[in-house]
C-alpha positions as CSV (number, residue, x, y, z in Angstrom):
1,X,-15.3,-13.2,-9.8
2,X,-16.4,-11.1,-7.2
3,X,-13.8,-9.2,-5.1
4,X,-14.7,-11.0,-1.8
5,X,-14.0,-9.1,2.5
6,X,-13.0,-10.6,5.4
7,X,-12.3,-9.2,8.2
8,X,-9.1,-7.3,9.0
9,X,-7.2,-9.3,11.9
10,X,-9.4,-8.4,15.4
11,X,-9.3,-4.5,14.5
12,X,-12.9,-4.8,14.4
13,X,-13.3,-3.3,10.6
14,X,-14.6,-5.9,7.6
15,X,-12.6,-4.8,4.2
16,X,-12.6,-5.6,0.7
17,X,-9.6,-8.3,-0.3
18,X,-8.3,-5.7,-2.6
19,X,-7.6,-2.3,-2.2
20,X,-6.1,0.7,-4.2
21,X,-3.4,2.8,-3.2
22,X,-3.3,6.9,-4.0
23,X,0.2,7.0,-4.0
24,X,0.4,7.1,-7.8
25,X,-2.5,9.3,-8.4
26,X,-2.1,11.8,-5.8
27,X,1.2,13.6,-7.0
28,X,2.2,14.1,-10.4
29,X,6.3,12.5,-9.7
30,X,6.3,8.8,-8.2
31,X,8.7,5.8,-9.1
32,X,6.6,3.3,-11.0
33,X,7.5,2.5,-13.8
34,X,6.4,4.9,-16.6
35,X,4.5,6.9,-14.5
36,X,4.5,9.8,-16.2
37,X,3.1,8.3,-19.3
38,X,0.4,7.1,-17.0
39,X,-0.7,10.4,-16.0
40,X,-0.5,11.4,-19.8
41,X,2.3,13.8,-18.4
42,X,-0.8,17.0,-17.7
43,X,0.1,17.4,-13.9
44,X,-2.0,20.5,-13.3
45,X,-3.8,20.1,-10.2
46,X,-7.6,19.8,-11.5
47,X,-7.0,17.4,-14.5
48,X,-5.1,15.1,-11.9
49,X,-7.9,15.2,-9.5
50,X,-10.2,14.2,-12.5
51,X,-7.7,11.8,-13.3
52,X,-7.9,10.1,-9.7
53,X,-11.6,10.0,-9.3
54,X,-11.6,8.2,-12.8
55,X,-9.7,5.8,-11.3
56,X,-11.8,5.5,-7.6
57,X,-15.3,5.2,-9.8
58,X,-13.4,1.8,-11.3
59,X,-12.6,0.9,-7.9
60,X,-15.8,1.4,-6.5
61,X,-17.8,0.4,-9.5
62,X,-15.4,-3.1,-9.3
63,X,-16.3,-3.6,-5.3
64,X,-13.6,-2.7,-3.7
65,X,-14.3,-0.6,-0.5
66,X,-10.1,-0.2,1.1
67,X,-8.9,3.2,0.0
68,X,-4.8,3.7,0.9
69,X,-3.6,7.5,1.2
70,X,-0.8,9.2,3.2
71,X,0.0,12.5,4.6
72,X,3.3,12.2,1.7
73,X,1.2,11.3,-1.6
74,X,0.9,14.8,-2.8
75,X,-3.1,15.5,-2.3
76,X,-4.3,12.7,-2.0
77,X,-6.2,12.6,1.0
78,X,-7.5,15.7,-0.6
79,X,-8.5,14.2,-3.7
80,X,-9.9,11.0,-1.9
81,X,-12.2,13.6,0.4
82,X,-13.8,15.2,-2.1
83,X,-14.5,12.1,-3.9
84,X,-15.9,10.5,-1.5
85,X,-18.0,13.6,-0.4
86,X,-19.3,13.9,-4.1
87,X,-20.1,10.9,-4.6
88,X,-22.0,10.1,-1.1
89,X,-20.7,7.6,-0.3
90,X,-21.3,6.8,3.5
91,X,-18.3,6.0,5.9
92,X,-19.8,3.0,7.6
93,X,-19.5,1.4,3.8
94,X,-15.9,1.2,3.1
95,X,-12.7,2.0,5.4
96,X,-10.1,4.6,4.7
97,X,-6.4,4.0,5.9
98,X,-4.1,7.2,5.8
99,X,-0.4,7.6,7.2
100,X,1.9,10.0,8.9
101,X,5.8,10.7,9.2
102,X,6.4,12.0,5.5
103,X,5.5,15.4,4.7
104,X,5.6,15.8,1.1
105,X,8.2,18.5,-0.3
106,X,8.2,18.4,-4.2
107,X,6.1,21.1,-4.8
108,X,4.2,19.8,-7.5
109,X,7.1,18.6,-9.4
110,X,8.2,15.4,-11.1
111,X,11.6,16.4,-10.6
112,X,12.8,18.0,-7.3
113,X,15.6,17.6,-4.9
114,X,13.7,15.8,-2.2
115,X,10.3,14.8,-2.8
116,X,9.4,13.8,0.9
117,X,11.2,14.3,4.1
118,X,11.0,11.5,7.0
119,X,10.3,13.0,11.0
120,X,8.6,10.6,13.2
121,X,8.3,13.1,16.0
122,X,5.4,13.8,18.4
123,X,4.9,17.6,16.5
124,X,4.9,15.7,13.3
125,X,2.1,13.3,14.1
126,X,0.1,15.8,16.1
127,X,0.0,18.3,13.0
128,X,-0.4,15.5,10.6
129,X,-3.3,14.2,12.3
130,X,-5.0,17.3,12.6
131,X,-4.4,17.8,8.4
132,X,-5.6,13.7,7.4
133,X,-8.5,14.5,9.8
134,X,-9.5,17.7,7.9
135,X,-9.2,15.9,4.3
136,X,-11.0,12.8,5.3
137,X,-13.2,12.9,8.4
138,X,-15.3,10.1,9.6
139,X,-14.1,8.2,6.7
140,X,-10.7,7.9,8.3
141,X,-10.1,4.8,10.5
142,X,-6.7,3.3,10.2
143,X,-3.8,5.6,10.8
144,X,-0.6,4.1,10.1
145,X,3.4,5.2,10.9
146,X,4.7,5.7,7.4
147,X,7.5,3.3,7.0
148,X,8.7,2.4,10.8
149,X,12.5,1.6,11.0
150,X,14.5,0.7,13.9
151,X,16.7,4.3,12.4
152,X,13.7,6.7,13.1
153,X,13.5,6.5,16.4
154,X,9.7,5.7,16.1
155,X,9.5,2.4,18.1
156,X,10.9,3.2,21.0
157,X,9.7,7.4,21.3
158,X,7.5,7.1,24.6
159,X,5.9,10.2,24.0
160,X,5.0,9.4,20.6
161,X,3.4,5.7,21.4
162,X,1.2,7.3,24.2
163,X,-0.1,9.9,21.2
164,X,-0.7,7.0,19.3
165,X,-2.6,4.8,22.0
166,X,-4.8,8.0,22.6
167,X,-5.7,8.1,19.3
168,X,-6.7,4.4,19.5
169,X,-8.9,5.1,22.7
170,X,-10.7,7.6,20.7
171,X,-11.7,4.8,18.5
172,X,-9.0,4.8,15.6
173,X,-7.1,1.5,14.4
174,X,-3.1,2.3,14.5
175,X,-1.1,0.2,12.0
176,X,2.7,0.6,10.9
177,X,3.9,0.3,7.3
178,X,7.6,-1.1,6.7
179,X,10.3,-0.8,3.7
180,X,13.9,-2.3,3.4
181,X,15.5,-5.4,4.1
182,X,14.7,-5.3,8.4
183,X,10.9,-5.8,7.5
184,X,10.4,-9.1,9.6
185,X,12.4,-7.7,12.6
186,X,11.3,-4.3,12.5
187,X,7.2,-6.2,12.9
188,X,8.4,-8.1,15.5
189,X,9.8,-5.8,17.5
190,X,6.9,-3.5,16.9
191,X,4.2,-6.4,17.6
192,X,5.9,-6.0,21.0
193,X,4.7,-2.7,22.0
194,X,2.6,-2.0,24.9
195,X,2.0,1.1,26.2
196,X,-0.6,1.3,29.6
197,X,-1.4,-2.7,29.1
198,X,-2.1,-2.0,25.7
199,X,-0.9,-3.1,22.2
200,X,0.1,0.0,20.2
201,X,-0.4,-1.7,16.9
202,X,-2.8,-3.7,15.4
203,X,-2.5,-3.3,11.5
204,X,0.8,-3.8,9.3
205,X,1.5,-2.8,5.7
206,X,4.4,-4.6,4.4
207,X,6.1,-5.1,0.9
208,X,5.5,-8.7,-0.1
209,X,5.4,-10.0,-3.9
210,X,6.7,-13.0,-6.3
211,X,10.4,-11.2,-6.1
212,X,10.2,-9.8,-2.0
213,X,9.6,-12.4,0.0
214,X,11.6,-12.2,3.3
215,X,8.7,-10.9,5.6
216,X,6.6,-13.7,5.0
217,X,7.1,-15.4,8.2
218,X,6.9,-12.6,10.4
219,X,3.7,-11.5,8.5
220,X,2.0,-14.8,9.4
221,X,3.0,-14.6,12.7
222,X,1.7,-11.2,13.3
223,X,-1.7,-12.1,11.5
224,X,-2.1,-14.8,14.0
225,X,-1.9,-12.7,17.0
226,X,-4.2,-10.8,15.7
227,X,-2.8,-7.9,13.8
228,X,-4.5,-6.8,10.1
229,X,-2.1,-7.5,7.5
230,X,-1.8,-5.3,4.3
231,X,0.2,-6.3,1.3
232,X,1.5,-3.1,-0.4
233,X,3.9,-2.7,-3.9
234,X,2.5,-6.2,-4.9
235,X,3.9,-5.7,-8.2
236,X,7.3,-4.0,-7.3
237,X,6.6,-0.6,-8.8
238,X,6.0,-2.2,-11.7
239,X,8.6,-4.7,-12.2
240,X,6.0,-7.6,-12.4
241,X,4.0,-5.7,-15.3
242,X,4.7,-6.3,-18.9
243,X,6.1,-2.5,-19.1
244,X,9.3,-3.8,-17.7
245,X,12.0,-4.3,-20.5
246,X,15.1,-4.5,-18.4
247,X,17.9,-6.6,-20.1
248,X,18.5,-8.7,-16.8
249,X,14.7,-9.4,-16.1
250,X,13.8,-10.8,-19.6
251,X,13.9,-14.5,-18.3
252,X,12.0,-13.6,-15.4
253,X,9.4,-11.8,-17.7
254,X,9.0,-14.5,-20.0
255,X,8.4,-17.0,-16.9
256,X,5.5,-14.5,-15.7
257,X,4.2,-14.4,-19.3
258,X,4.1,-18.2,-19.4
259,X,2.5,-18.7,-16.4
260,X,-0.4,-16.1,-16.6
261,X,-1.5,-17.5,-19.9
262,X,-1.3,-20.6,-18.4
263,X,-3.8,-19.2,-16.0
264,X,-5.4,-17.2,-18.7
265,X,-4.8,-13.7,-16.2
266,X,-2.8,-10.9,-16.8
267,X,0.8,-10.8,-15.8
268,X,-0.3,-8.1,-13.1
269,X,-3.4,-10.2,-12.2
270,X,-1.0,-13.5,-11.3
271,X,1.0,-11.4,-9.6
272,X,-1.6,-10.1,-7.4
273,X,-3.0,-13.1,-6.9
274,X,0.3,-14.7,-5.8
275,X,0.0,-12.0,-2.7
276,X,-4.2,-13.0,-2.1
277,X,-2.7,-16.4,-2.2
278,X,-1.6,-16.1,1.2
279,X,-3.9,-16.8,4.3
280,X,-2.8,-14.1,6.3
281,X,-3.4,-11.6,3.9
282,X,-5.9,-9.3,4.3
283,X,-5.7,-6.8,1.9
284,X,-3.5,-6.6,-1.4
285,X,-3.5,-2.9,-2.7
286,X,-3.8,-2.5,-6.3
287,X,-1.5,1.0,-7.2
288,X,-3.1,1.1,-10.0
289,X,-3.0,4.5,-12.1
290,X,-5.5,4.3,-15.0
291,X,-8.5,2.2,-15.1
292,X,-7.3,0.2,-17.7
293,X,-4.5,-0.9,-14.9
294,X,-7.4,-1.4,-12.3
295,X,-9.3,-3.6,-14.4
296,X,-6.5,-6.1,-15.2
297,X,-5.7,-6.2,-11.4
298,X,-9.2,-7.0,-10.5
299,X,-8.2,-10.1,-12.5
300,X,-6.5,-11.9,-9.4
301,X,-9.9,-12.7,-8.4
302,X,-10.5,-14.9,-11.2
303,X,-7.7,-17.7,-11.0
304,X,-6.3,-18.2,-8.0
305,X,-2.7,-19.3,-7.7
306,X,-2.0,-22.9,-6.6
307,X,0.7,-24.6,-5.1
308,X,2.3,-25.3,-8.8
309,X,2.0,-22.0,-9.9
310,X,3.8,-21.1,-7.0
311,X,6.5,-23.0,-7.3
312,X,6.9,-22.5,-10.8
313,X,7.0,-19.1,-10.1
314,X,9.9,-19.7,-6.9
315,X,12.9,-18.7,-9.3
316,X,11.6,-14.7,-9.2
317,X,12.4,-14.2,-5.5
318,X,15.5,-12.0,-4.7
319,X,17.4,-11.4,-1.9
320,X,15.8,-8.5,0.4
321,X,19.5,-6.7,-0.8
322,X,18.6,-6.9,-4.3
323,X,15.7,-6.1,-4.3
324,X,15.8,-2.7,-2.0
325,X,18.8,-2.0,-3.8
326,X,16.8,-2.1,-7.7
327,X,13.8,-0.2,-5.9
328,X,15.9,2.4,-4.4
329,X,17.1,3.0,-8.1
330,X,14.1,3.3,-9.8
331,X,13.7,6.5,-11.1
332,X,11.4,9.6,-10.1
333,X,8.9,9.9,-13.2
């Protein structure tokens, strides 16, 4: 089935259903599960970017036309620049989202004592900006704050939201992305926002999948007034994929196994498809790290889940603790 658009809430910009995410491909230490053998542990700088583009010809060759980066993914934007320079592609033919607040620190290492540090200041965005702009040009049109919490100050940092409605006049969509348990209320708040009679956001980038479920509601509501909706970490860093062999997720596990071969998908494919599933999703990113992985996402498209599926599927959700508290676990590899 094909991988269908729509377009994404009133921003203006028509995008692809799915969408990959660079946030495994663009550094060589991230916290999916078995990343490193993913990478085939050879983290030097040009056999990575090969690595990537293999990946983005999939994408592209599969239809989808959403491309997910951030200032904190390593060099990714860098990677995603040059591939899309090399391969021609044109900017009015696919949308690139990018993200600031993070500035990656590990340099270049799977292990290191902090692999990204969090500043949601005015200087930050400014000089972040500046650096997304150089890697990815025209191509860039949504520019989202990397993981908005009520702790960073972001929401409520006049100078800030002024910088970022200026950036909007100049004819770039502003979105927010959110992490940890306060996801609904943290949108809400943020939905909100008016700076000058205008609405600061109008794109969100959330955590929702068949264990994470709590932002739902405010998701829905935010789609209906308008606001693009992005659906990121659809299978839990890998936790939905048959690669997880946790003791205290084997029940779980067999359920997902059952119910994809019931649907004759993969167990990442149902899981994806539980996210497209929902009508005010717009975009589902795939973080897919090898093409093999892309190709069994792209699977969602071809058995949608129903109402029986999904309720068959109901026992996975967690509590918003438990799952923040298993993510914030998983292990830098």
């Amino acid at each position: 089935m094909a991988i269908t658009a729509r377009p994404l809430g009133a921003t203006g910009l028509t995008v692809t259903r799915m969408g990959i995410g660079m946030a495994a491909l663009g550094r060589p230490g991230y916290i999916n599960l078995n990343h490193a053998t993913d990478l085939g542990r050879d983290y030097a700088v040009d056999e990575m970017r090969e690595h990537a583009w293999s990946v983005l010809d999939a994408a592209w060759a599969a239809g989808i036309r959403y491309y997910d980066a951030a200032r904190s993914y390593g060099r990714s934007e860098e990677f995603l620049g040059a591939w899309l320079r090399a391969r021609g592609n044109r900017p009015d033919d696919l949308v690139v989202g990018s993200k600031w607040g993070y500035t990656y620190t590990a340099g270049w290492k799977v292990e290191a004592s902090q692999h990204e540090v969090k500043d949601h200041t005015l200087p930050v965005l400014q000089r972040q900006w500046q650096e997304s702009r150089n890697a990815l040009g025209r191509y860039l049109k949504l520019y989202q704050v990397h993981s908005a919490t009520f702790d960073s100050g972001v929401l409520t940092n006049a100078e800030v939201l002024r910088e970022l409605v200026h950036l909007k006049m100049e004819g770039v969509v502003i979105g927010l992305t959110l992490s940890g348990v306060a996801q609904g209320a943290t949108l809400r708040s943020a939905m909100n926002i008016v700076v000058d009679g205008v609405r600061v956001f109008d794109c969100v980038q959330a955590t929702w999948n068949l264990l994470e479920q709590s932002a739902g509601a405010a998701l829905a509501e935010a789609h209906a007034a308008g606001m693009g909706v992005l659906v990121k970490e659809a299978l839990a860093n890998g936790r939905l994929t048959l690669r997880n062999h946790e003791p205290a997720f084997v029940e779980q596990r067999n359920l997902l196994v059952q119910e994809a071969s019931k649907l004759n998908t993969t167990v990442d494919g149902l899981a994806l498809a539980a996210v497209l599933a929902q009508p005010w999703a717009d975009i589902v990113l795939s973080g897919a790290a090898t093409v093999d992985q892309l190709y069994s996402n792209v699977r969602a498209f071809e058995y949608p889940v129903d109402a029986a599926a999904a309720a068959a599927l109901a026992p996975l959700v967690e509590t918003p603790q438990v799952y923040w508290a298993t993510r914030a676990a998983l292990a830098w590899n």
